[in-house]
C-alpha positions as CSV (number, residue, x, y, z in Angstrom):
1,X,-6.2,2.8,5.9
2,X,-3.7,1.9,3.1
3,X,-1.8,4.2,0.7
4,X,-4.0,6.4,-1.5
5,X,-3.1,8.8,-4.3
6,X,-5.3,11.5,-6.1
7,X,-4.8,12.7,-9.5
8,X,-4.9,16.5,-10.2
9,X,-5.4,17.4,-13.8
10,X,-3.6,20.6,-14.2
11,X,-3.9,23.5,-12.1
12,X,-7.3,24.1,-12.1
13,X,-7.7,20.4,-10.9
14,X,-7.0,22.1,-7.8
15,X,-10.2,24.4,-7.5
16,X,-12.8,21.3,-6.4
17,X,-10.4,19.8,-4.1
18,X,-10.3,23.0,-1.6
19,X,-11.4,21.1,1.5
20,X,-11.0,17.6,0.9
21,X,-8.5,14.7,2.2
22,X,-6.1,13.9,-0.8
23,X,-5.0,10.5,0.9
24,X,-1.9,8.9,2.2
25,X,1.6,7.1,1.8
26,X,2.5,4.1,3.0
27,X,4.5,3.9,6.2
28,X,8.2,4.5,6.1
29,X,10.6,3.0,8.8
30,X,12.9,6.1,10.2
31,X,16.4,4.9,10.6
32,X,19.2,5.8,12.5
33,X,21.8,6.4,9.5
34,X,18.7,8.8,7.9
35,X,19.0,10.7,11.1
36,X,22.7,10.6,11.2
37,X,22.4,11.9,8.0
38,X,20.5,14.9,8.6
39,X,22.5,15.7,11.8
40,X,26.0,16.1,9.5
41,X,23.8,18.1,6.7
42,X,22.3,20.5,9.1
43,X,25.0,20.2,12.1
44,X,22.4,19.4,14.8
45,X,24.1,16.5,16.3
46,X,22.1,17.2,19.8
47,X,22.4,13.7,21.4
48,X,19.0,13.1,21.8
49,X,19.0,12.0,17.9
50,X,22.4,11.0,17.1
51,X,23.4,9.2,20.6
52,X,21.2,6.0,20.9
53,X,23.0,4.4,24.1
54,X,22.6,8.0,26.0
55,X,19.3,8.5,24.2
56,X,18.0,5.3,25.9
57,X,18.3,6.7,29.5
58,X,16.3,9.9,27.9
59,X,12.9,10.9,28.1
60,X,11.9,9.2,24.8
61,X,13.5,5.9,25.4
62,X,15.6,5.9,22.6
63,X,17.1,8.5,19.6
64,X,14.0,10.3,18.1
65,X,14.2,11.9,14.4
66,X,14.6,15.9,13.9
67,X,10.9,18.0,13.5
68,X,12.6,19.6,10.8
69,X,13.6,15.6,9.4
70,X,10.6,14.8,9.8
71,X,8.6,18.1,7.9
72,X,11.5,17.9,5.1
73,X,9.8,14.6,3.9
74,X,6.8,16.2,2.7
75,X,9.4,17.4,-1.1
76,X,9.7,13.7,-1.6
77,X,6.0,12.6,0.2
78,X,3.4,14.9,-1.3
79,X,4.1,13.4,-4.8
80,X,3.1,10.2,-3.8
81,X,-0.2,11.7,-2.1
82,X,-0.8,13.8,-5.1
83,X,-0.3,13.3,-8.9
84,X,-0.6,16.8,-10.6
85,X,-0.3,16.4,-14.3
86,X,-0.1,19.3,-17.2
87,X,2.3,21.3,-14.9
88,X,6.2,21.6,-16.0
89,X,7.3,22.7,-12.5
90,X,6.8,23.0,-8.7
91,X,8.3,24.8,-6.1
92,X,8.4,24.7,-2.5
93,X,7.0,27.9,-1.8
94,X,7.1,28.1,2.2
95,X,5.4,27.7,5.5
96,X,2.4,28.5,7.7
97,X,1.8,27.0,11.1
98,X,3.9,23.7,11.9
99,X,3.8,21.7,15.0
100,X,5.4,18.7,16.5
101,X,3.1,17.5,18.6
102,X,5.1,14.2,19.7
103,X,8.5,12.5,18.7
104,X,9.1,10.3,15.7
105,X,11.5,7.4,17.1
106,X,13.8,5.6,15.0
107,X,13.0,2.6,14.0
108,X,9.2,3.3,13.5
109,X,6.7,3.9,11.1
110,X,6.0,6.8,9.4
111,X,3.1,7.9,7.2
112,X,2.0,11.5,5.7
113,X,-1.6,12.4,4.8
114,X,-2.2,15.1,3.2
115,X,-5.6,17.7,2.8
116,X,-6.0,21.0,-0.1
117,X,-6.6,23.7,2.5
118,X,-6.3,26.4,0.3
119,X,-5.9,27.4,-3.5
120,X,-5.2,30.4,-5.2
121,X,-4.8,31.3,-9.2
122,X,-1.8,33.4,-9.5
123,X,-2.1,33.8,-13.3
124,X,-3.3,31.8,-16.3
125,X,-0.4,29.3,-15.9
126,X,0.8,28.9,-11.9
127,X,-0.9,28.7,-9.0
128,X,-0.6,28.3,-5.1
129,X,-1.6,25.4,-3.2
130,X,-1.6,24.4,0.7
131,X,-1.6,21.7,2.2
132,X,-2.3,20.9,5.5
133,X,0.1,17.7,5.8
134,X,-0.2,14.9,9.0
135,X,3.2,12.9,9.6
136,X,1.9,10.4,12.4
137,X,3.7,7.7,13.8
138,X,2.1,4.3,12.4
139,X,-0.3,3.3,16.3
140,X,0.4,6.7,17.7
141,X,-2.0,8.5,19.6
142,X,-1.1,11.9,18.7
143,X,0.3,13.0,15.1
144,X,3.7,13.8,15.0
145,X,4.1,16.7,12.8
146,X,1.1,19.1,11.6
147,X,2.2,21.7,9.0
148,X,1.0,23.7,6.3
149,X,3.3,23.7,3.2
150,X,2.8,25.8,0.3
151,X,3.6,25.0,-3.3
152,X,3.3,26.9,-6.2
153,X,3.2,25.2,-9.4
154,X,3.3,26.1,-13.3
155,X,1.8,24.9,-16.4
């Protein structure tokens, strides 16, 4: 499956998509320094992500990414899935269910796909969307992170 991107026109674009797969991105390699990274911004340095030689004798094999890492790429991934136009703004509204159902190593592939599990008018110019978002590890049997993010965004 290669990348795939749907277009939403305005917020009431959202209204026949209720249901329906919106597509993916294209795998992105997970590095070491992006890892690093988020261990100094959120100050988990727990070894199992920013220790690779001790991490190789760990239950992974080798330094895995953060759940929270890996569910703070759907800001910058669910544009790429899905193109709203007419709408000035969108926020990050919050969470429902997330998972990590297996670890994201560094150095592989990750991809997000993304499906409109719910929408909801909230006045004649916002609304609230969720998403049911897949992060899976590009050959992975099991996806990596299943969460349901909620946006709201304005016209």
């Amino acid at each position: 499956m290669g990348p795939m991107t749907t277009t939403v026109a305005g917020i009431a674009g959202f209204e026949s998509l209720v249901g329906q797969h919106l597509g993916w991105t294209e795998p992105q390699e997970i590095t070491q320094e992006q890892v690093n990274t988020f261990a100094d911004a959120t100050g988990d340095h727990q070894w199992i992500h920013v220790d690779p030689e001790r991490a190789r004798s760990g239950p992974f094999g080798g330094p895995i990414a953060h759940g929270y890492l890996t569910l703070s790429l759907a800001a910058a991934l669910v544009p790429q899935v899905v193109d709203v136009e007419g709408v000035a703004m969108a926020v990050n509204y919050g969470l429902g269910k997330v998972r990590f159902p297996s670890p994201v190593p560094v150095g592989s592939q990750l991809r997000m796909g993304a499906e409109l599990a719910a929408f909801e008018r909230l006045g004649d110019t916002s609304g609230q969307v969720t998403f049911l978002l897949t992060f899976e590890v590009v050959d992975a049997p099991k996806p990596s992170c299943v969460a349901e993010v909620i946006f709201r965004y304005y016209e």
